[in-house]
N, C-alpha and C positions, 0 to 999 in steps of 0.2 A: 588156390583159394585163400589160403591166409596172408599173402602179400595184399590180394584184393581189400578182404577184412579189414588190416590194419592199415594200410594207407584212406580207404573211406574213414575209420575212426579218427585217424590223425587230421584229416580233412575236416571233418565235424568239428572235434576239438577246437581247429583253428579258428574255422566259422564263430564257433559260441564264443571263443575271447575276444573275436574282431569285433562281434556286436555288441560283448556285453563293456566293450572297451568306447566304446564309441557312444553307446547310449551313459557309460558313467561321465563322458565329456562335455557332451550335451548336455546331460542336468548338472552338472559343476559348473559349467558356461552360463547357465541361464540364473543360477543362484545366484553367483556374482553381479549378475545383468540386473534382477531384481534387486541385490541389496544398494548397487551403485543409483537406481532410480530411486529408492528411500530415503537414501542418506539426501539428496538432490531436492527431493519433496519436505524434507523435513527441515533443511537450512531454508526453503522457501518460504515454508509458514513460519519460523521462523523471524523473516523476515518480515514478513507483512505484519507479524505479531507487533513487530518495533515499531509499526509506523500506520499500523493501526487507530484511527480513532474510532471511538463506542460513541454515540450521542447521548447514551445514559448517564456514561459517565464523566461526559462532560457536563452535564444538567446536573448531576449532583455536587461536581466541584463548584459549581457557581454558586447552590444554593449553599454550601457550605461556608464560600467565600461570603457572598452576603449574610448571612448567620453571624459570621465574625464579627464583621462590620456592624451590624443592629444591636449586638447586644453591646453594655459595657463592658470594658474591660478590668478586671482587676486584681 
């Protein structure tokens, strides 16, 4: 009986590191997955942030520009 015992225990054992080894792989994989999609989303906007126009704020650079121009200078 106790060869039984401790070979099911060892067996157990192994089990519970196999899974618990496989699901820490899995969430370390998918961390990295998500932080590689952020970094990716964040040089995107980014991006678009560069090349971006607002039409408000181009309405106001005009009326600023004309402002310049209306008043005198001096």
């Amino acid at each position: 009986m106790k060869k039984s015992t401790t070979r099911s225990l060892l067996f157990v054992l192994l089990l519970a590191v196999s899974i618990s080894a496989y699901t820490f792989l899995n969430v370390a994989s998918y961390n990295l997955g998500s932080q590689s999609v952020q970094q990716q989303e964040q040089q995107l906007h980014e991006q678009e942030e560069a090349t971006l126009v607002l039409p408000d704020v181009r309405l106001i650079k005009k009326v600023v520009e004309h402002g310049k121009r209306l008043l005198p200078a001096s």
